[in-house]
C-alpha positions as CSV (number, residue, x, y, z in Angstrom):
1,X,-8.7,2.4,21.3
2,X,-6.9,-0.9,20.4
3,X,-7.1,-1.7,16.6
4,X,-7.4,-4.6,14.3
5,X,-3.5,-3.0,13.4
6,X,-2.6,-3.1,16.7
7,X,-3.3,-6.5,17.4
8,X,-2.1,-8.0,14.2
9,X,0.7,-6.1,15.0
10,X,1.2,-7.6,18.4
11,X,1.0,-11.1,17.4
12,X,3.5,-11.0,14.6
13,X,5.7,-9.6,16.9
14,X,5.2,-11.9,19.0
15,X,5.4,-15.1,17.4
16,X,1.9,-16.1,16.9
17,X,1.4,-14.9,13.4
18,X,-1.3,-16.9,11.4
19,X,-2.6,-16.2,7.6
20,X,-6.0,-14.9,9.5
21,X,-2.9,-12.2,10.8
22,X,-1.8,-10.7,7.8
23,X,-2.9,-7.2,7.2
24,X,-4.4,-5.3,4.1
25,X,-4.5,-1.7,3.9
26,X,-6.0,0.2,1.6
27,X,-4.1,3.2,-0.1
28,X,-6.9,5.8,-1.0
29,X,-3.9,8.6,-1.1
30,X,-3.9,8.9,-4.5
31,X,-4.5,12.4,-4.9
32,X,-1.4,13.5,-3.1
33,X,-0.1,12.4,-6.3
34,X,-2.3,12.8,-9.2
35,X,-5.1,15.3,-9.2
36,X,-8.9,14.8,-10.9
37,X,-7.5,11.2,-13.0
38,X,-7.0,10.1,-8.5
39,X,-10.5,8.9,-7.4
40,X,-10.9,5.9,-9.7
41,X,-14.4,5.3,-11.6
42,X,-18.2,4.8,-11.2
43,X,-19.0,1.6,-13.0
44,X,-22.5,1.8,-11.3
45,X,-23.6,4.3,-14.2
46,X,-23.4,3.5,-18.0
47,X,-20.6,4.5,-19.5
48,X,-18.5,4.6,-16.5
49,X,-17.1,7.9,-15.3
50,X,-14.7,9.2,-13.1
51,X,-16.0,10.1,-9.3
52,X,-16.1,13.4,-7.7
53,X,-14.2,14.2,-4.8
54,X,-17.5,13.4,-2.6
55,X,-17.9,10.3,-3.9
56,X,-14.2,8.8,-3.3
57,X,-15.0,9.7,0.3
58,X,-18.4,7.8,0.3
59,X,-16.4,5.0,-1.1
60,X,-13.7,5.2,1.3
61,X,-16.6,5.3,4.4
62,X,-18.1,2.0,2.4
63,X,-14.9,0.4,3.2
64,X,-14.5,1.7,6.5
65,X,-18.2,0.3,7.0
66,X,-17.4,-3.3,5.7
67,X,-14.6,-3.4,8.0
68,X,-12.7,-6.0,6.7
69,X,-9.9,-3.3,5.5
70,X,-7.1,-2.9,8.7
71,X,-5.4,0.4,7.9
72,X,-6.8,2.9,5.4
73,X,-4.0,5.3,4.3
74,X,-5.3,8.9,3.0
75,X,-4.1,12.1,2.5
76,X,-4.6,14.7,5.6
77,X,-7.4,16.7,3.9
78,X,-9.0,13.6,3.1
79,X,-8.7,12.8,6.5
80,X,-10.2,16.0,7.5
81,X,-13.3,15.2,6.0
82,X,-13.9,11.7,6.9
83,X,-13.7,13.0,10.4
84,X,-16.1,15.6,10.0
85,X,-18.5,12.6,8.6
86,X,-17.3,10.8,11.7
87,X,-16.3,8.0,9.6
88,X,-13.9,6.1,12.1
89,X,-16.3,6.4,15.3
90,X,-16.5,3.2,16.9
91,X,-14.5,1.5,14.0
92,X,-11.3,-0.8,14.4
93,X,-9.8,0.3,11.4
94,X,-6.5,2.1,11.7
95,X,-6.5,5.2,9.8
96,X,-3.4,7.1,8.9
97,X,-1.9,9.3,6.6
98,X,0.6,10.2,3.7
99,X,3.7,11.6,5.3
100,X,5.3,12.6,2.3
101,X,5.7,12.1,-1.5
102,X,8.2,11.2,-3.4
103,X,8.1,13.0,-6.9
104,X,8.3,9.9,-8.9
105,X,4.6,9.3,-7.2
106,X,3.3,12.3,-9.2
107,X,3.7,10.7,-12.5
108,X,-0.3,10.3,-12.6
109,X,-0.4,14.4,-12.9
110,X,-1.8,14.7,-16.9
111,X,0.9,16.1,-18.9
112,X,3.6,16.1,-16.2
113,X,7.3,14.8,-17.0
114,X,8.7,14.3,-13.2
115,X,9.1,10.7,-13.7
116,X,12.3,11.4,-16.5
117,X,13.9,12.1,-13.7
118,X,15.1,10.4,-10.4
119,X,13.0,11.0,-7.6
120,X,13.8,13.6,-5.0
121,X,11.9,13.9,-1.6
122,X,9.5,16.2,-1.1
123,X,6.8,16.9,2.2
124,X,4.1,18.9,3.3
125,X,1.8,17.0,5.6
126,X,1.7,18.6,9.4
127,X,2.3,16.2,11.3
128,X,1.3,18.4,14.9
129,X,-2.2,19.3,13.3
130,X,-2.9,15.9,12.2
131,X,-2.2,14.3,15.7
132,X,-4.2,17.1,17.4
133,X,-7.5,15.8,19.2
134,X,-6.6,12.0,18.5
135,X,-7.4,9.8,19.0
136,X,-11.4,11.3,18.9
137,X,-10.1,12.6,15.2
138,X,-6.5,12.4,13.3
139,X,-4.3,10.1,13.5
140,X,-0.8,9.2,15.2
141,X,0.8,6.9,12.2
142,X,2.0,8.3,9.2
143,X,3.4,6.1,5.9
144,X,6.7,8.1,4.9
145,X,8.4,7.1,1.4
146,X,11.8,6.7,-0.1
147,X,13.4,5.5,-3.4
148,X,17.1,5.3,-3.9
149,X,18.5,6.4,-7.2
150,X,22.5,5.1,-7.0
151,X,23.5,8.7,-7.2
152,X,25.4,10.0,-4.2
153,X,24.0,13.5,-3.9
154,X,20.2,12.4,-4.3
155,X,21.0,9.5,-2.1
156,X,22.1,11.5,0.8
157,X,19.4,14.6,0.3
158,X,16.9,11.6,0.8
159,X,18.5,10.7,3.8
160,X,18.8,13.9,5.3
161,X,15.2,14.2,5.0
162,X,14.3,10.9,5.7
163,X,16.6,12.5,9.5
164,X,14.9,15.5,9.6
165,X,11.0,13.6,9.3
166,X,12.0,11.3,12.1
167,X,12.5,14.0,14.3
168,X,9.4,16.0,13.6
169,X,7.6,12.5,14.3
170,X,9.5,12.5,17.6
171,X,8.9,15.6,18.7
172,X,4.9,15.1,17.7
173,X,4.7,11.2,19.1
174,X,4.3,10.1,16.1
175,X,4.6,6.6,14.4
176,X,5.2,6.1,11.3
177,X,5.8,3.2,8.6
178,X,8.8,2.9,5.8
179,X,8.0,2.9,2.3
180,X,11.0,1.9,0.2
181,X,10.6,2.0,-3.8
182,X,12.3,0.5,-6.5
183,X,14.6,3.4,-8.2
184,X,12.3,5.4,-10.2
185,X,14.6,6.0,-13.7
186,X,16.8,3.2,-15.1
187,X,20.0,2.4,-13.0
188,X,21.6,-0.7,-15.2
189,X,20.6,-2.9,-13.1
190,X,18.0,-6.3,-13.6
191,X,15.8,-7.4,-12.1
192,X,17.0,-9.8,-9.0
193,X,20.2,-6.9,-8.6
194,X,17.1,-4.3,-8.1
195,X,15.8,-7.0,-5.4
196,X,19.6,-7.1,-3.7
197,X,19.3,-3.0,-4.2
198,X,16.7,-2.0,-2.7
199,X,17.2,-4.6,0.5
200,X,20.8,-3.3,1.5
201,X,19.5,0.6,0.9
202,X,16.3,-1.1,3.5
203,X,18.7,-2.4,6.1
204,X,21.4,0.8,5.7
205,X,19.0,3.5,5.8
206,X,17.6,2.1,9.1
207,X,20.9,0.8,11.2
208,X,21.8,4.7,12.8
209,X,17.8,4.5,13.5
210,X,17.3,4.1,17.2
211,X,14.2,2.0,18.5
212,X,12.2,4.5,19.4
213,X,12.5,5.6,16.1
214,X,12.4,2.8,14.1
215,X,9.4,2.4,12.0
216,X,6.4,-0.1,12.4
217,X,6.9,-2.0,9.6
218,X,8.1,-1.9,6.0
219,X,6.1,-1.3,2.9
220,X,8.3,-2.3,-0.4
221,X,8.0,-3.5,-3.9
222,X,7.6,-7.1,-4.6
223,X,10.4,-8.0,-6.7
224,X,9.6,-12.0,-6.1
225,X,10.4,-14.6,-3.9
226,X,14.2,-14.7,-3.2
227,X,14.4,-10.7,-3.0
228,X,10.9,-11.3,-0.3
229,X,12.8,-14.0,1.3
230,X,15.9,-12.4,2.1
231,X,14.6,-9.3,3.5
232,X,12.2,-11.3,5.9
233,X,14.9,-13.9,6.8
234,X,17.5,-11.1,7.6
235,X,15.6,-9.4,10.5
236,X,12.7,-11.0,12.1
237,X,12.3,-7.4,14.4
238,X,11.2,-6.1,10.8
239,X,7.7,-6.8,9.7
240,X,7.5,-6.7,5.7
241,X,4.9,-5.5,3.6
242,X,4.2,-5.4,-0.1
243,X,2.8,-2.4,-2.3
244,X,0.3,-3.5,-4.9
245,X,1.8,-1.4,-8.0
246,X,-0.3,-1.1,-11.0
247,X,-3.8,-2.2,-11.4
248,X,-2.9,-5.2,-13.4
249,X,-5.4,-8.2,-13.9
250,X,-7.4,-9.5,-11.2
251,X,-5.6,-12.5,-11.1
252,X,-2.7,-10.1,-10.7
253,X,-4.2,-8.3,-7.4
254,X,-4.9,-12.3,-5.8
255,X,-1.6,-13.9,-6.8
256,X,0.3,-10.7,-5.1
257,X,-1.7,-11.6,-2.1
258,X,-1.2,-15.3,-2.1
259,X,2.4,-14.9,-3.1
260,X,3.8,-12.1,-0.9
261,X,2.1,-14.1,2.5
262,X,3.5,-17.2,1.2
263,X,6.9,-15.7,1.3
264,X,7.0,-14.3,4.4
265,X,5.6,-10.4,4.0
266,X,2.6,-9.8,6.7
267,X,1.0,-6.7,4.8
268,X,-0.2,-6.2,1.2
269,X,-1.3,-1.7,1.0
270,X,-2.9,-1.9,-2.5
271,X,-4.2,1.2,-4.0
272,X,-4.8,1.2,-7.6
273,X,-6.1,-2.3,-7.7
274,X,-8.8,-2.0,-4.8
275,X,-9.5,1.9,-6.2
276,X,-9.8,0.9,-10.3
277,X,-12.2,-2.6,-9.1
278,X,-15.3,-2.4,-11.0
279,X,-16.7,-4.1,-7.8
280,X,-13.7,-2.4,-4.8
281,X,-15.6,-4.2,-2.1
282,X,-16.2,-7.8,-3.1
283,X,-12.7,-7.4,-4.6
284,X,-11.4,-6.8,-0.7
285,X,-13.6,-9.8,0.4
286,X,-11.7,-12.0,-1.8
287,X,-8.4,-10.4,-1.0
288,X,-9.0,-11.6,2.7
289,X,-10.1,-15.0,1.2
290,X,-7.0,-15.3,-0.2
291,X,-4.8,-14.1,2.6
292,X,-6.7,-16.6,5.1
293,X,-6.0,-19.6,2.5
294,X,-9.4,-20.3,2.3
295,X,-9.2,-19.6,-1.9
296,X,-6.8,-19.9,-4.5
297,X,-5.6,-16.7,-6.7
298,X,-7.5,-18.2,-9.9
299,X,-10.8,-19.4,-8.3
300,X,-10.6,-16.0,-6.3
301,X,-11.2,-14.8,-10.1
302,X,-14.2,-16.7,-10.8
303,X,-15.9,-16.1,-8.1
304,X,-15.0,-11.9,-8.8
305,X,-16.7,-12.4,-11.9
306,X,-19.6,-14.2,-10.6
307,X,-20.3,-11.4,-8.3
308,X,-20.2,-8.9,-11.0
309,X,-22.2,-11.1,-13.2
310,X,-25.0,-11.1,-9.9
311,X,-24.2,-7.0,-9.9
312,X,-25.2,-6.2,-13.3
313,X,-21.4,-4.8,-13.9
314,X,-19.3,-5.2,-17.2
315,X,-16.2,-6.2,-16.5
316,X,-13.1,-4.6,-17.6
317,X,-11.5,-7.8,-19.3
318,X,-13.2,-11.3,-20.5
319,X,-12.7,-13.6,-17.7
320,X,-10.5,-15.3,-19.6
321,X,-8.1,-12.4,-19.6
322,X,-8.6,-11.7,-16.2
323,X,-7.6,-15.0,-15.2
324,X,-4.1,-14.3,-16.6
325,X,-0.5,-13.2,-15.0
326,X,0.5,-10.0,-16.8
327,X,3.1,-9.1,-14.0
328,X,6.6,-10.8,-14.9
329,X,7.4,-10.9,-11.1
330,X,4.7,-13.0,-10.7
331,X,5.0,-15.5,-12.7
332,X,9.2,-16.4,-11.2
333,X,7.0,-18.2,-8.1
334,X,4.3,-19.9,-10.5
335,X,6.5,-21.3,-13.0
336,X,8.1,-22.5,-10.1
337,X,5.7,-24.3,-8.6
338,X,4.4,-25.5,-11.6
């Protein structure tokens, strides 16, 4: 079955890319790096509390079911039992799952102290069980991740694995896209160097990488406009795409959007700020609002706030906060423009 993916996909490729083109994905993969703190909250119920395992997979089909969403990224056990529900039948929503994990993504484990130290790779999704019987169930695509730490010996182990997961996806048919993170520990470096950084490790760590192994698009840290613009401009055979980061404000989640399309990227994957939402699917409404051009980042606000005001829900912040820009990337392109 052809998928929304697929064809947005096809015309970016292609040359025909519009805003009505640019993809959002949905990471619901948190627990392949936290544990019970990784399904997000009920704010349905009075206080809020935290959702059962059950209940992030009813919200996941919710999305699924609004369809609006074009690739939802879980974990394979997650995966497992979306199937069972038959939660993809019939839908065009690409589904696909976490290839691997770098340990600086476990920092949400209560207690833990991984993130002191530079990430190192680490995998064990199986990739032959999770393609078998797709496309009925499974998937074929697969989001593996990377960070770069300016240390020679953790630099090439990441590599190597990086090698050895392309060739298990080979051997398996199985596609994947490239995740490339910031460095996870302090490497002396500001902000617009980590930009330069992590877009020559992006180019290097791909040039040995045949086509046929090459991935379907990049998924990277938004470290603002000129870093965005540079990576785009370099290689229009790559298709860029954005990771949402923290949860941040609201206005946070719409000027990421609104900024990353505007810059060239053609995919926002957002995971903490769709899966904290008091209100996950008018947020994603509004996200596509924003990526058409058919709202601003700040109005996008109000009307969030209206809906959760017509929803009975407390909001986290005062609208007023809300409307604000707490991410310093952010605000290099506003205070531009203004």
């Amino acid at each position: 079955m052809v998928t929304r993916l697929d064809r947005k996909l096809a015309n970016i490729r292609a040359g025909f890319y519009k805003p009505t083109d640019f993809i959002i994905a949905d990471a619901k993969d948190s627990d392949v790096g936290a544990g019970v703190t990784a399904t997000g909250f009920d704010y349905s119920v009075k206080p809020p509390r935290r959702r059962s395992r059950q209940e992030f997979i009813a919200q996941i089909e919710a999305i699924i079911k609004q369809d609006i969403v074009d690739l939802m990224l879980v974990s394979q056990s997650n995966l497992d039992l979306l199937d069972e529900r038959g939660a993809f039948f019939g839908s065009e929503m690409k589904p696909a799952i976490r290839g691997n994990l770098e340990t600086m993504c476990w920092g949400a484990v209560r207690h833990g102290t991984y993130t002191q130290k530079p990430s190192v790779p680490f995998r064990d999704t199986n990739l032959s069980r999770a393609i078998a019987g797709y496309p009925a169930r499974g998937t074929d695509l697969a989001l593996y991740s990377v960070s770069f730490s300016n240390d020679l010996e953790l630099d090439i182990r990441t590599l190597n694995a990086f090698a050895e997961f392309r060739a298990e996806a080979a051997r398996t048919n199985f596609k994947y896209f490239y995740e490339v993170f910031n460095p996870s520990v302090e490497i002396g470096l500001n902000r617009e160097q980590i930009g330069e950084f992590v877009n020559d490790h992006i180019i290097k760590s791909l040039a040995s990488v045949p086509k046929a192994e090459r991935p379907l698009f990049l998924k990277t840290p938004y470290n603002g406009p000129k870093a965005l613009e540079e990576l785009v401009n370099f290689d229009s055979e790559l298709i860029v795409g954005v990771l949402g980061g923290g949860a941040g404000t609201t206005r946070d989640t719409f000027e990421l959007v609104a900024q990353s399309e505007r810059y060239g990227a053609r995919l926002a994957l957002f995971g903490r700020k769709i899966n904290l939402a008091e209100a996950p699917l008018h947020l994603i409404v509004l996200m596509r609002a924003v990526a058409d051009g058919t709202i601003g980042p700040e109005e996008a606000v109000r009307a969030y706030h209206g809906e959760l005001q017509k929803l009975g829900l407390t909001p986290n912040r005062p609208l007023a906060d809300d409307r604000v820009i707490t991410e310093d990337v952010l605000t290099v392109a506003t205070a531009k423009a203004a």
